[in-house]
C-alpha positions in Angstrom: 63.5 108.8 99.3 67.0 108.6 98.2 70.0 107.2 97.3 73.7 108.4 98.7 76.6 106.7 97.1 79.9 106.4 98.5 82.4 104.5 98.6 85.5 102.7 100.2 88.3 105.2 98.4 88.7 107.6 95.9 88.2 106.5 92.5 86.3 103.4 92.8 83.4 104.2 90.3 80.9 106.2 92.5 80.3 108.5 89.7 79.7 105.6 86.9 77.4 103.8 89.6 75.9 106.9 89.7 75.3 107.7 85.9 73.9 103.8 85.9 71.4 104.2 88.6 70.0 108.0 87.2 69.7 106.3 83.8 67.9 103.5 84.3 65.8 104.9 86.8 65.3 108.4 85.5 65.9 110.2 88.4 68.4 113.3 89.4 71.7 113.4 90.4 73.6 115.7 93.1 77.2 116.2 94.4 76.8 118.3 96.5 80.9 119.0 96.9 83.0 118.6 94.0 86.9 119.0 94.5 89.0 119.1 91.2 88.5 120.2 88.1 86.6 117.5 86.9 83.1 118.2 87.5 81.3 114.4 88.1 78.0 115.7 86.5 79.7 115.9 83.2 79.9 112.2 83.3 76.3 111.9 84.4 75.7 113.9 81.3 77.4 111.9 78.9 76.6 109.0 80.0 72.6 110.0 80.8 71.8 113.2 78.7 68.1 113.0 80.2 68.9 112.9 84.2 68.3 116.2 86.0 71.5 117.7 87.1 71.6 119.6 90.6 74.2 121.8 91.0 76.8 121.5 93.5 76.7 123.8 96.6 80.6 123.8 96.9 82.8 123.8 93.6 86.6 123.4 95.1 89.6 123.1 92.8 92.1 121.2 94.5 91.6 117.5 93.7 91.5 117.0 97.7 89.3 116.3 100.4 86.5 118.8 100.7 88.8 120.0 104.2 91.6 120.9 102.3 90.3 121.7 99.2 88.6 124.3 100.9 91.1 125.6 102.7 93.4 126.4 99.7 90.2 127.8 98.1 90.2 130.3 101.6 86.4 129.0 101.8 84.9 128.0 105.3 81.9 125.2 104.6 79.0 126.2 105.8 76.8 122.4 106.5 73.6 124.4 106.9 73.9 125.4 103.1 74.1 121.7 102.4 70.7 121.0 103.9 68.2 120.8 100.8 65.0 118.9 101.1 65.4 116.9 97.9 63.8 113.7 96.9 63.6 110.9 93.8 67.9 111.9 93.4 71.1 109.9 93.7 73.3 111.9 95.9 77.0 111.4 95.6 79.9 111.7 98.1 83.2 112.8 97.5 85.9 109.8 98.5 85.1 107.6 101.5 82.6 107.8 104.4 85.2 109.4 106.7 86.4 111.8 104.2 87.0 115.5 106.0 84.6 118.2 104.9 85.3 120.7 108.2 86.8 120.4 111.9 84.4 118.0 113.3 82.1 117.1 110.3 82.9 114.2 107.9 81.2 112.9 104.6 79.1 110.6 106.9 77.6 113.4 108.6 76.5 114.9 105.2 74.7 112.1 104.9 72.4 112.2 107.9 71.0 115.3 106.6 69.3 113.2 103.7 66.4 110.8 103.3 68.5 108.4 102.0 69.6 104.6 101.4 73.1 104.7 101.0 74.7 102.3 98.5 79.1 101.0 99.6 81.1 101.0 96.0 84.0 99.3 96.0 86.8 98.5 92.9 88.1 94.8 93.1 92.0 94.9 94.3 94.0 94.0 96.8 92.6 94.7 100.1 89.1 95.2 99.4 87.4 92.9 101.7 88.6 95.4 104.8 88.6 97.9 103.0 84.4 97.0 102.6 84.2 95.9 106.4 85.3 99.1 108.0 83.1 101.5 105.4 80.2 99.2 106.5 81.5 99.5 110.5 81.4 103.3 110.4 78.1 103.3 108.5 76.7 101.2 111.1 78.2 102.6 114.0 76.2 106.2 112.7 72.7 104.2 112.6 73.1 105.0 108.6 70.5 102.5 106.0 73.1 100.9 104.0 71.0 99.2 100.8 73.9 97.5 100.0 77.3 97.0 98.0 78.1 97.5 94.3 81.8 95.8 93.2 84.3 97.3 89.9 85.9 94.6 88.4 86.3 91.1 88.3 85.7 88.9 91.4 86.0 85.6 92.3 82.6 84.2 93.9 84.4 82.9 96.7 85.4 86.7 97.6 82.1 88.0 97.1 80.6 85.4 99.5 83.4 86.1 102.1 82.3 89.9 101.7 78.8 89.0 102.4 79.4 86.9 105.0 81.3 89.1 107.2 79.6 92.3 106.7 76.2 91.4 106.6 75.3 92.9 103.6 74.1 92.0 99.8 76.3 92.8 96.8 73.6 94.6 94.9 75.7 94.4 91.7 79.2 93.1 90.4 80.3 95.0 87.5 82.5 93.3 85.5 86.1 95.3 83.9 85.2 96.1 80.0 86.7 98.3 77.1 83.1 99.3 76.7 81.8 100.3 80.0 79.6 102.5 78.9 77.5 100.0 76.4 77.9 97.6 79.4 76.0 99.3 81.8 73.3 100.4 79.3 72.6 96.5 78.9 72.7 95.9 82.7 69.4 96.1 85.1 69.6 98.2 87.7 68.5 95.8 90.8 65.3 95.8 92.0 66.2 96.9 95.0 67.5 99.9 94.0 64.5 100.8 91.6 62.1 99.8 94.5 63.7 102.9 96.5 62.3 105.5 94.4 58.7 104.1 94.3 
């Protein structure tokens, strides 16, 4: 089994959610697309020097959508290259659920190739309850297990239980805004049910 995180935009802390997961629960970690020249599994690697590091299928170097990336790149995606029968790894999209990877095929459909639980991250700000709704609308409408939600930043309680409420699904974890992330997370469980997938 699994884990595919995604999340509701760009830049919402997929990657550190990632880094978390792998080093508390020593398993590997996989983009399979990066765009940009930031490559994600150097911040798996700083932040978890021990987690196995798969390397990504496609590297693109437009910080785009995996579509457009690709096309300034002149590269045509192939999905079948994207199939690998993996297990015990943390799999990372790139942007949101519906981001473009080709004509026809979105990051949601990368994600059906998988044995996975996928987990919704979202950064606290203006707009994030709909935001978390329609991520959780598309992933239903696909028949995709969604183990839950992860939140960035600081929260009322109210808003989290209005999050719940509505989309029918647990916040796994709220991860509060510090100058220290890093020690942070080292000092933060990963949820049981996120360990419990890998068992």
């Amino acid at each position: 089994m699994n884990i595919f995180v995604t999340g509701t935009d760009t830049d919402v802390g997929k990657t550190t959610v990632a880094a978390w997961i792998c080093q508390q629960v020593g398993v590997a970690y996989w983009k399979p697309i990066q765009t940009g020249n930031m490559r994600d599994s150097e911040t798996i690697k700083t932040f978890s020097p021990r987690t196995k590091i798969i390397d990504e299928v496609y590297r693109l170097n437009a910080p785009l959508s995996p579509y457009n990336a690709a096309k300034i790149d002149n590269i045509s995606i192939d999905e079948e290259l994207l199939k690998r029968p993996i297990d015990n790894t943390v799999i990372e999209g790139a942007g949101g659920i519906l981001v473009p990877i080709k004509v026809g095929f979105y990051m949601v459909d990368l994600l059906k190739f998988y044995n996975a639980r996928t987990i919704v991250v979202a950064r606290s700000k203006l707009g994030v309850i709909n935001h978390i709704l329609m991520t959780i609308e598309a992933l239903e409408a696909r028949n995709i297990d969604i183990l839950g939600i992860i939140i960035n930043g600081q929260m009322e309680e109210d808003i989290k239980q209005t999050i719940e409420l509505f989309s029918g699904t647990k916040i796994l974890a709220h991860i509060p805004h510090s100058n220290d992330s890093n020690r942070m997370l080292r000092s933060m469980r990963v949820p049981s049910e996120i360990s419990e997938v890998f068992r």
